[in-house]
Every structure is written in structure tokens, then in C-alpha cells.
C-alpha positions in Angstrom: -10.4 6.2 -20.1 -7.3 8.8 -20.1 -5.4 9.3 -17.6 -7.4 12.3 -15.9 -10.5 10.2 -15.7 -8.5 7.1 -14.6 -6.8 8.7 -11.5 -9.7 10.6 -10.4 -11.3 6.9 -10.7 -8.9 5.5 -8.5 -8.9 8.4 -6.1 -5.1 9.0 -7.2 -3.5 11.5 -8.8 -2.0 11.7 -12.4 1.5 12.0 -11.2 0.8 8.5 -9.1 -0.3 7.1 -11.7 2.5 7.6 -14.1 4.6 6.7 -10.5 3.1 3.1 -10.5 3.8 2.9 -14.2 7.5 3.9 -13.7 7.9 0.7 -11.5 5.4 -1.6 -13.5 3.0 -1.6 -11.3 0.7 -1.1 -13.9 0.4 -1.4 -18.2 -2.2 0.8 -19.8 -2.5 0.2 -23.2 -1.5 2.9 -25.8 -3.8 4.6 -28.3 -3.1 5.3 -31.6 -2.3 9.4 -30.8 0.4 7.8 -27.4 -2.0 8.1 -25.0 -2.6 6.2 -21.9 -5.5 4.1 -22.1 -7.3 2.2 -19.1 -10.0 0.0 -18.3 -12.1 -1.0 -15.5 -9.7 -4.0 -14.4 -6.6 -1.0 -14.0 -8.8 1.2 -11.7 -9.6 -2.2 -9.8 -5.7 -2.8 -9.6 -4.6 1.0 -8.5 -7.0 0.9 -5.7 -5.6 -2.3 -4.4 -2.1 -0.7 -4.8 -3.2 2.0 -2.9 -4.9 0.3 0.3 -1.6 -2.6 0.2 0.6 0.4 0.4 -1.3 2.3 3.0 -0.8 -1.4 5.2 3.2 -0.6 4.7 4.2 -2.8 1.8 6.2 -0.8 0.4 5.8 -0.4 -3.6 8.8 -1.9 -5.1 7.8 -5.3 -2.9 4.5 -4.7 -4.6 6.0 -4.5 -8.0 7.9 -7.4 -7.5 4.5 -9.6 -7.2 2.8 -7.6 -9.7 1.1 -10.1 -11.3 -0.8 -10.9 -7.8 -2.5 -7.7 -7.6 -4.7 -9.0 -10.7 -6.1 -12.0 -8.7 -9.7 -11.3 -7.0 -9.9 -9.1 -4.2 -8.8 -10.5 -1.2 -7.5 -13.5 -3.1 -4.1 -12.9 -2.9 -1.4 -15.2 -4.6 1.1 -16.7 -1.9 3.9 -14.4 -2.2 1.8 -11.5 -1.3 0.0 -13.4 1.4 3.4 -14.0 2.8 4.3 -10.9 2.6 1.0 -9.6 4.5 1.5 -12.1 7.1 5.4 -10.5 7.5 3.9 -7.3 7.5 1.4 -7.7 10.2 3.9 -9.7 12.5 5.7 -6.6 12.4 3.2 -4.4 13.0 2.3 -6.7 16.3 6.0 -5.9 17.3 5.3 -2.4 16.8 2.4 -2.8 19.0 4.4 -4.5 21.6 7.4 -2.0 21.8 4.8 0.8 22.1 3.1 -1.1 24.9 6.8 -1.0 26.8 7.4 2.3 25.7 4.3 3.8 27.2 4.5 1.6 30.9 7.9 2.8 31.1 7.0 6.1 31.1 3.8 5.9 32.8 6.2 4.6 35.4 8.8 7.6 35.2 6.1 10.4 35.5 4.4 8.4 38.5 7.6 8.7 39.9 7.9 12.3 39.4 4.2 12.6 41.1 5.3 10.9 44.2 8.6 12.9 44.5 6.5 16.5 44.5 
């Protein structure tokens, strides 16, 4: 599969693509002519790129464990699990911050309604 074929596979874009092969994210093999070949198992490891990256890992952690994002879906090797654990305690934080953020002003415009 060329490249075309392969983003639209992934739901990516070309220019992605040859983004997540600038940080080694991925390693298509070369044809004889220079061009990018891929395979089934690539589209399987952009996709999981993508939805790891849409969580908030950002891609150079993801290129750091790169060799993870082969393993079985969901089966994640313990560096990325750790990670994913990092990034949803943060995301709880997040939460937690926004819950404080919004009672505090909940509060302020009650008080503005009581002083009209």
C-alpha cells in the first residue's frame, strides 16, 4: 500500500504520516523505485497512535515506547500503561480543578443575583 492508500486507511493524512515517520513512530518498508510501502500491521499501529494521542500522550512520549504500540490492542507493554495511568491521574486533576473553578463562580454570580 502507498502512502495515499495507507493514510486514507488510517483516517490520517499523508503529511501525518510522513510526521510519525520523522519521529519513528513508524518504519514502512521501501520499494525498489523509494517508495513507502505498508502493510496491514502499520495501519493497525497509526490508528493506535492516533486514539493514544487524542487521550493527551503526547507523541514524542509515544515514540519513546514505540516498540509498545506493536503489542495487541489494548495490551499495552508497562511503560505505556504507566504512562496511561499518569495521564489519566491528571486528567482527574483536571476534573477536580474544573469542579472548584465552576462552584467558585457559581458562588460569585449568586452573589451578584442577591445584590440586584
Amino acid at each position: 500500500m502507498k502512502i495515499g492508500e495507507f493514510a486514507q486507511a488510517c483516517g490520517s493524512s499523508a503529511r501525518m504520516i510522513r510526521f510519525y515517520e520523522s519521529l519513528d513512530l513508524i518504519a514502512p518498508k521501501r520499494g525498489g523505485n523509494g517508495y513507502r510501502i505498508y502493510d496491514a500491521a502499520d495501519v493497525a499501529v497509526v490508528r493506535k497512535i492516533v486514539l493514544l494521542n487524542k487521550t493527551g500522550v503526547p507523541l514524542k512520549d509515544l515514540a519513546l515506547m514505540r516498540d509498545c504500540l506493536r503489542d495487541e490492542p489494548q495490551d499495552f507493554c508497562a511503560a505505556l500503561r504507566g504512562r496511561l495511568h499518569e495521564r489519566l491521574a491528571a486528567i482527574d486533576g483536571q476534573i477536580d480543578e474544573l469542579r472548584q473553578s465552576k462552584a467558585l463562580l457559581a458562588g460569585l454570580l449568586a452573589d451578584e443575583r442577591e445584590a440586584t
